[in-house]
C-alpha positions in Angstrom: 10.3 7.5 4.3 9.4 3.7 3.3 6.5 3.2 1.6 4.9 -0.3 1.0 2.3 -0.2 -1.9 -0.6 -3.0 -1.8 -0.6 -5.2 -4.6 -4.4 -3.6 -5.2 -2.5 -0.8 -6.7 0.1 -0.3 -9.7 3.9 -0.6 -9.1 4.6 2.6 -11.1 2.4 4.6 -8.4 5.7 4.1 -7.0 7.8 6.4 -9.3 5.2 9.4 -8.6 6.5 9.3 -5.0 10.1 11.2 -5.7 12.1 11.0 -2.3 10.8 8.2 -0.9 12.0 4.6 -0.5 8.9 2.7 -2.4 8.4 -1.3 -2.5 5.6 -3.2 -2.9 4.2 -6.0 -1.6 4.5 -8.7 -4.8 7.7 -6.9 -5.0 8.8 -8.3 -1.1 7.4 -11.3 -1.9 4.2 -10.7 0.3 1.6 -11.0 -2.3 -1.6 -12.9 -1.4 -0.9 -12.6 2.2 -3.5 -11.4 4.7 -4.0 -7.9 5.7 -2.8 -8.7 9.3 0.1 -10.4 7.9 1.0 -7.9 5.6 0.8 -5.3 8.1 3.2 -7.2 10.6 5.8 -7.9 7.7 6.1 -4.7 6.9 6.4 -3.2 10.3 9.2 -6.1 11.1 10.5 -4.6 7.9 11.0 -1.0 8.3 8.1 0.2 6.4 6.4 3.2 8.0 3.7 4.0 5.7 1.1 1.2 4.0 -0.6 2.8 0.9 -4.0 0.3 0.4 -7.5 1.1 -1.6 -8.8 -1.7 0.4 -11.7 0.3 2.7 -12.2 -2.4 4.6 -8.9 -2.8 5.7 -9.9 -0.2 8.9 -12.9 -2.6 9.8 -10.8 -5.6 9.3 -7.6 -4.6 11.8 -7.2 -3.0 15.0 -4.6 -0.4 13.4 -3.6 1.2 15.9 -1.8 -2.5 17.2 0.9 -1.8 14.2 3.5 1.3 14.1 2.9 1.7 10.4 0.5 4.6 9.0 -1.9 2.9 6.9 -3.4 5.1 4.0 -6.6 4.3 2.3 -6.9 6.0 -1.3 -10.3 6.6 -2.3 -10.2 6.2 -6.3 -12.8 5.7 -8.8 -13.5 1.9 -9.4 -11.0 0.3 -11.2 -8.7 3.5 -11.9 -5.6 5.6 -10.9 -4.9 8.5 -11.9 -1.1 9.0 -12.1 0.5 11.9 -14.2 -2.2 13.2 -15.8 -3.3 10.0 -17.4 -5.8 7.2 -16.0 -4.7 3.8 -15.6 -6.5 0.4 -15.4 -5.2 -1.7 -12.5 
């Protein structure tokens, strides 16, 4: 499956997702762009699942217009966990 990370979240989330083709979007070149945007490019792309802590991002689209899944992860502020250990973004 591709996987686009948003660049709200660390690259090396990336790594924890064994057997999946993971990008993200400074990576593609997409950073700063906006969430409708985004969403397009990575459709267009070949991308079938957005990974996003935005919570607005729901309010802010019409998702179901774009055949990508969009995930929101609900995190603490300002932290991931990823392998045990907790990481600043």
């Amino acid at each position: 499956m591709r996987i686009l990370l948003d660049e709200c979240l660390p690259a090396r989330l990336g790594r924890e997702l064994v057997g999946h083709e993971v990008s993200t979007a400074p990576k593609m070149g997409w950073a700063g762009l906006k969430n409708g945007v985004l969403l397009t490019r990575a459709v267009t792309a070949g991308f079938e699942v957005f990974l996003t802590v935005d919570k607005n991002l729901p309010k802010q689209q019409k998702l179901a217009a774009y055949a990508i899944a969009v995930v929101c992860c609900v995190v603490p502020p300002m932290t991931l966990m990823i392998s045990g250990s907790w990481c600043r973004r």
